[in-house]
C-alpha positions as CSV (number, residue, x, y, z in Angstrom):
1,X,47.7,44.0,-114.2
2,X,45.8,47.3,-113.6
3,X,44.7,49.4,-116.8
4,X,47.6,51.7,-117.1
5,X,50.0,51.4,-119.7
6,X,53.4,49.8,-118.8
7,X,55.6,52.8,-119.5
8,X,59.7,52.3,-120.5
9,X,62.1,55.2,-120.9
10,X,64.4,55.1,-123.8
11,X,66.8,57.1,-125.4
12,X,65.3,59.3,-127.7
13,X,67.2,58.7,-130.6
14,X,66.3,54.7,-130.9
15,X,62.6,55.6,-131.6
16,X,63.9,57.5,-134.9
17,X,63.9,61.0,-133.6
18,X,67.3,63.1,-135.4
19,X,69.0,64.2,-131.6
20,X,72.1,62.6,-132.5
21,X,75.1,64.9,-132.0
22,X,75.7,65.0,-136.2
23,X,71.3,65.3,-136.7
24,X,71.4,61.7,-137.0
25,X,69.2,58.6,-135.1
26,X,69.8,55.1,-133.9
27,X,66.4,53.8,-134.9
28,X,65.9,50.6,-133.9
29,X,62.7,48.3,-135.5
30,X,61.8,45.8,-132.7
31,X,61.5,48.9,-130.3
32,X,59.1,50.7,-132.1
33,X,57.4,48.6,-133.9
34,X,57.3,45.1,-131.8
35,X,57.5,46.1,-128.3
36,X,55.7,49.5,-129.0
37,X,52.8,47.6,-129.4
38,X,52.5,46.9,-125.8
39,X,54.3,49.3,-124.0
40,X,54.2,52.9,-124.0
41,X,57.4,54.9,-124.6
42,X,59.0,57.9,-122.2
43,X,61.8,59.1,-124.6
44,X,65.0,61.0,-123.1
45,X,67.5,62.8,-125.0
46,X,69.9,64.1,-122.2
47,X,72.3,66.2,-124.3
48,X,68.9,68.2,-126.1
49,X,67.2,68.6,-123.0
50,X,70.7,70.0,-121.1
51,X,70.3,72.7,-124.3
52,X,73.4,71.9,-126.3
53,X,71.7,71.6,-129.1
54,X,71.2,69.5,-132.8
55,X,73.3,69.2,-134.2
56,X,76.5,69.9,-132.0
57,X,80.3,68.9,-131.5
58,X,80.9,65.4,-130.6
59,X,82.0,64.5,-127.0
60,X,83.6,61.8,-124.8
61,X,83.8,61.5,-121.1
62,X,87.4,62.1,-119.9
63,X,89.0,61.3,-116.0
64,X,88.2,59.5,-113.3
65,X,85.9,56.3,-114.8
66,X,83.4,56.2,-111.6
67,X,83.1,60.1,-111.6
68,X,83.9,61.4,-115.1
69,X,83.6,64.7,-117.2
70,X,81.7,65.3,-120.2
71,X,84.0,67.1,-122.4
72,X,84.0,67.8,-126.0
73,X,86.7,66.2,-128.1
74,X,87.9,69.3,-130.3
75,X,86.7,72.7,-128.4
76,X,87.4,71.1,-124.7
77,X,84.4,72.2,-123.1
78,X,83.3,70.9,-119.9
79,X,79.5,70.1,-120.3
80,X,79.6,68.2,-116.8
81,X,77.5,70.4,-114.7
82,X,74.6,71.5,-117.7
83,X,74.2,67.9,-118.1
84,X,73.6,67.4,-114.2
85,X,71.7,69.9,-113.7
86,X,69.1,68.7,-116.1
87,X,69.6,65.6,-114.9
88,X,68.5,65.9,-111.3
89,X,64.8,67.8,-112.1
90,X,64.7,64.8,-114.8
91,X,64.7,62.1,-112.8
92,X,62.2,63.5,-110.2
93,X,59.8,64.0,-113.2
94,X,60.7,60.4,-114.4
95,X,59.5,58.7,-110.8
96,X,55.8,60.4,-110.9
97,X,55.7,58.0,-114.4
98,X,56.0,54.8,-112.3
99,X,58.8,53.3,-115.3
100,X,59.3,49.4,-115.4
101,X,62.3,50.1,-117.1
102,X,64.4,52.1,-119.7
103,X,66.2,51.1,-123.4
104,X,69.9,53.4,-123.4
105,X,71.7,54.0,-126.3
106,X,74.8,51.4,-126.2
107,X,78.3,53.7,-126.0
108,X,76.8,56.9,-125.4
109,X,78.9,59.2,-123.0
110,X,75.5,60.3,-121.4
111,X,73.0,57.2,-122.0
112,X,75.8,54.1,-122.2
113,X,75.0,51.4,-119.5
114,X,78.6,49.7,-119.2
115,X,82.0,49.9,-121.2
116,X,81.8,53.6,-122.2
117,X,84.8,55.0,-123.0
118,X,86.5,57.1,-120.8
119,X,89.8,58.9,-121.7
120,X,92.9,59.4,-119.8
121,X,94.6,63.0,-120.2
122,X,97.0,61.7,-122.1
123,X,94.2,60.5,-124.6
124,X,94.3,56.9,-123.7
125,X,90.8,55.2,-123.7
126,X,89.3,52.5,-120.6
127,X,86.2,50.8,-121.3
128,X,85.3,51.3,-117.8
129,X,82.7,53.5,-117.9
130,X,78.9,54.7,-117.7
131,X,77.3,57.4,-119.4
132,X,76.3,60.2,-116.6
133,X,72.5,60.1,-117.3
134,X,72.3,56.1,-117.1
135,X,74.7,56.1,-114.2
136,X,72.2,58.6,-112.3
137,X,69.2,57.3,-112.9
138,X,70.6,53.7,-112.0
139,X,71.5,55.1,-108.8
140,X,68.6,56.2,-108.3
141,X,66.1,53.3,-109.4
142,X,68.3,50.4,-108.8
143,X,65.3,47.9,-109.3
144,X,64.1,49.1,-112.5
145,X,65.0,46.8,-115.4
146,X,67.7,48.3,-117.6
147,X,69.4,47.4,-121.1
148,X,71.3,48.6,-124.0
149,X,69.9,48.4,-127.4
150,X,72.4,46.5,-128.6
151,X,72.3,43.7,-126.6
152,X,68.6,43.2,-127.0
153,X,70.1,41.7,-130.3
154,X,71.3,38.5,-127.9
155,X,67.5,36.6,-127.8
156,X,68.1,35.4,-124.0
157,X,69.1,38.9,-123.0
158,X,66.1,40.1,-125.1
159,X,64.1,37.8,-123.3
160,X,64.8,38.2,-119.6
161,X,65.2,41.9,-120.0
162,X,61.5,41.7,-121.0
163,X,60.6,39.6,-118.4
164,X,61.5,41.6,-115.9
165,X,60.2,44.5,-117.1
166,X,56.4,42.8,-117.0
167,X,57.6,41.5,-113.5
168,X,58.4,44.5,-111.9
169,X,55.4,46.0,-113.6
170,X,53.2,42.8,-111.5
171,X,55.2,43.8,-108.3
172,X,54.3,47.8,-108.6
173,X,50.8,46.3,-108.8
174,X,51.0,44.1,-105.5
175,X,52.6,46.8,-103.7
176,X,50.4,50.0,-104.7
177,X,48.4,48.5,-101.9
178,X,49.2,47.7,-98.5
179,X,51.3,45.1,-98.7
180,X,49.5,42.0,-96.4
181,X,50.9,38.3,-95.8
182,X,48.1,36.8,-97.9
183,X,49.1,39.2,-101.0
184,X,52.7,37.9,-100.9
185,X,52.3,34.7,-100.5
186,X,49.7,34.9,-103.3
187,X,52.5,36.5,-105.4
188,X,54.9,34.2,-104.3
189,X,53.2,31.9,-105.1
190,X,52.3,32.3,-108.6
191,X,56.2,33.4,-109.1
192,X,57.6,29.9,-108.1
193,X,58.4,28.0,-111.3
194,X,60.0,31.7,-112.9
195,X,61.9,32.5,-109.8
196,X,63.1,28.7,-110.1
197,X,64.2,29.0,-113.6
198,X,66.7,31.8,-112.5
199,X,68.1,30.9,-109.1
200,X,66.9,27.8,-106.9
201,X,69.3,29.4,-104.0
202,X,67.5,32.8,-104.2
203,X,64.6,31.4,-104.3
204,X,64.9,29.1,-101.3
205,X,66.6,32.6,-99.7
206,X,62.7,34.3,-100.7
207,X,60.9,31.4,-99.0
208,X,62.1,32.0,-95.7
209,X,61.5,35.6,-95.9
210,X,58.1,35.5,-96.7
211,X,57.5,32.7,-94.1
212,X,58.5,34.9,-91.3
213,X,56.9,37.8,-93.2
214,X,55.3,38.7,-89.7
215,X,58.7,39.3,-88.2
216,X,58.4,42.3,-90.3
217,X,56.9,45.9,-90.3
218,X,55.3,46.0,-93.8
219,X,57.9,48.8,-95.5
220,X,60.7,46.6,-94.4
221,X,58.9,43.5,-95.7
222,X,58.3,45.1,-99.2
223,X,62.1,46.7,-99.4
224,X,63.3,43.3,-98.7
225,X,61.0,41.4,-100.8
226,X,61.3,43.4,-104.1
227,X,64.8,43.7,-103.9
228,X,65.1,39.8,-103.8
229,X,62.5,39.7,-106.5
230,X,64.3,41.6,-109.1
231,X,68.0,40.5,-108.2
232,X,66.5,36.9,-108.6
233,X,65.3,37.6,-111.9
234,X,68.3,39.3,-112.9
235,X,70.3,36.0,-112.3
236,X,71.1,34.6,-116.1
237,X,69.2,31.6,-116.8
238,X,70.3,28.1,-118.6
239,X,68.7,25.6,-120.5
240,X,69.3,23.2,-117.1
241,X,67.4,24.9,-115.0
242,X,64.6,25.1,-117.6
243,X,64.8,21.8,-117.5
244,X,64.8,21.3,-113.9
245,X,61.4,23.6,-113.8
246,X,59.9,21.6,-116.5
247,X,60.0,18.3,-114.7
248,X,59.2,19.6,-111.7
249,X,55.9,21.4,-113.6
250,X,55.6,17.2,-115.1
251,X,55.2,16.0,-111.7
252,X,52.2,17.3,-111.4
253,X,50.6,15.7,-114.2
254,X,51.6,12.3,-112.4
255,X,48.7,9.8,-112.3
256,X,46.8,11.8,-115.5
257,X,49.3,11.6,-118.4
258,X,49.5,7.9,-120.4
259,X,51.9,6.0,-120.7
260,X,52.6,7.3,-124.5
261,X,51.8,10.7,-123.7
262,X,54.1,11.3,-120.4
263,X,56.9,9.2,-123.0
264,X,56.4,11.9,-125.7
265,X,56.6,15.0,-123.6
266,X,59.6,13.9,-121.5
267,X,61.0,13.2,-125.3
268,X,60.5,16.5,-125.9
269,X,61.9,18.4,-122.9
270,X,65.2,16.3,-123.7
271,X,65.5,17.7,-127.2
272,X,65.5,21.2,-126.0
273,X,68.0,20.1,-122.8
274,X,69.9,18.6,-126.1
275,X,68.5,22.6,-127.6
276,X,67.1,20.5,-130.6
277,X,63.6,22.4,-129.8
278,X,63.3,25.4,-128.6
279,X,61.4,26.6,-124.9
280,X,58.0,26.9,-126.6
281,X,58.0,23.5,-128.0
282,X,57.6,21.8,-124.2
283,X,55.5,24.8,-123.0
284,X,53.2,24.6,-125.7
285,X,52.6,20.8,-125.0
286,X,52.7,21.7,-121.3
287,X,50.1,24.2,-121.4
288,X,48.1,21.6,-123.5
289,X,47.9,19.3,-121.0
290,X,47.5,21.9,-118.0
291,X,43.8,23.1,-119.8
292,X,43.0,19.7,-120.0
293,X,43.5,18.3,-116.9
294,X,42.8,21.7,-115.4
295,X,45.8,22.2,-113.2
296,X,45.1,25.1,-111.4
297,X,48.4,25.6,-109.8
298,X,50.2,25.5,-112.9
299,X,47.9,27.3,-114.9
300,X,48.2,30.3,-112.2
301,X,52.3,30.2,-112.7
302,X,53.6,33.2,-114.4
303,X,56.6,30.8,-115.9
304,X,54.2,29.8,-118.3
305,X,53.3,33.0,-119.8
306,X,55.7,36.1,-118.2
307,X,55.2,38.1,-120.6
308,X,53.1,38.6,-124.4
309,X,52.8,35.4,-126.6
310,X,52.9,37.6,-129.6
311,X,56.6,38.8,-129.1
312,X,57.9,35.1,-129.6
313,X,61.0,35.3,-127.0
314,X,60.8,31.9,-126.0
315,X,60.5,31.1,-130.0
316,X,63.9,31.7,-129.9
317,X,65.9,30.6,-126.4
């Protein structure tokens, strides 16, 4: 990866900071101090920056669930068009920072992801909805790797939303240059086993696009490809399909493990497909055996190391 930090937006109250619409904060520990450590923050705080102020009276979005209004609950005032106003010259600040992807504040009527509340005029709540500030900047960055703070509590969903976010970072890289066969297939490449681990059927789907990559103008070739890239790595994946990748990476060992040794790690993959071990007890044998035997195909794979060691994620799926 280049020098330049891997920047994430977030909403401003989950790094501490008292925007909350009572002066409060969400602040959340792993953000700040565990992932901070590698990432550098962007924080957003739509309702401050629209000007309506710390603290100030609570609000909930009310109408239509794909296009709603931002009202507040007691006064009734509509707060719809401050908020999108400050929202448009936001996100066009927001794409000179090149993101890899943005933390929202779970149930927030700007800054919610999914299930936000949305009122009927009769006072009857849908979980149906999107805050307006997430909604608009998903619209506009559909690619960018997105999640609630909440759900970061889930260890797989912490996992692959970290993942991706050092993914896209690596395909930002590739692309800041013109974008050649050799460079793809060179990414491709290195992507196999952790595209594998998500979706064989995408993958295969990525294959045949980069083997008629000269079918296509470059800009078409690197719309296509990253949009496969990240919706590939979006797919959830299962302990199966670790397992698949992990015998497929044990086939190339074949002819250099012993007897005793290939019997021990094959032992081990099945007691985490039995999830008796967790994902770092095969990889760390894995990668023991890779530096031995110097296996530079696997060693180049990103499945093996996709994001910091020191976070632990796979400690823990």
């Amino acid at each position: 990866m280049t020098g330049a930090p891997i920047r994430l937006g977030i909403s401003r109250c989950l790094l501490g900071d008292e925007v909350r619409f009572d002066g409060g904060h969400k602040h959340d520990a792993f953000l700040t101090d565990v992932l901070g450590r590698y990432i550098e923050w962007v924080s957003v705080c739509p309702e401050v920056e629209a000007g309506l102020g710390i603290p100030r009276e609570a609000m909930q979005l009310v109408g239509n669930p794909q296009h709603p209004r931002l009202m507040t609950i007691t006064s009734k005032q509509d707060h719809t068009q401050t908020l999108e106003a400050m929202i448009e010259g936001r996100l066009d600040s927001l794409c000179k920072l090149n993101l890899c992807g943005f933390v929202f504040k779970r149930g927030s009527p700007s800054c919610g992801i999914e299930r936000v509340r949305v009122y009927t005029a009769q006072g009857m709540p849908s979980h149906s909805g999107a805050g307006i500030f997430a909604k608009a900047f998903r619209d506009e960055f559909p690619l960018i790797p997105v999640e609630e703070e909440g759900r970061l509590c889930d260890p797989s969903l912490r996992e692959n939303f970290i993942e991706r976010v050092f993914c896209y970072r690596r395909l930002q890289d590739l692309l800041q240059n013109r974008l050649t066969r050799q460079s793809l297939i060179r990414f491709h490449t290195i992507h196999k086993y952790l595209l594998l681990s998500h979706s064989p059927q995408h993958y295969k789907t990525m294959g045949q696009l980069v083997g008629h990559a000269e079918q296509y103008r470059p800009k078409e070739l690197t719309v296509k490809y990253g949009d496969l890239f990240m919706k590939t790595l979006a797919v959830k994946t299962t302990v199966r399909k670790h397992v698949n990748v992990l015998h497929h990476i044990v086939g190339h060992f074949k002819g250099r493990l012993k007897a005793q040794e290939k019997t021990e790690l094959l032992g081990i993959i099945d007691d985490y497909h039995r999830e008796l071990t967790p994902l770092i007890v095969p990889l760390t044998l894995i990668k023991h055996y890779v530096r031995i035997f110097d296996v530079g195909y696997i060693r180049d794979q990103v499945y093996l190391n996709p994001h910091p060691k020191e976070l632990m994620l796979r400690n823990h799926v």
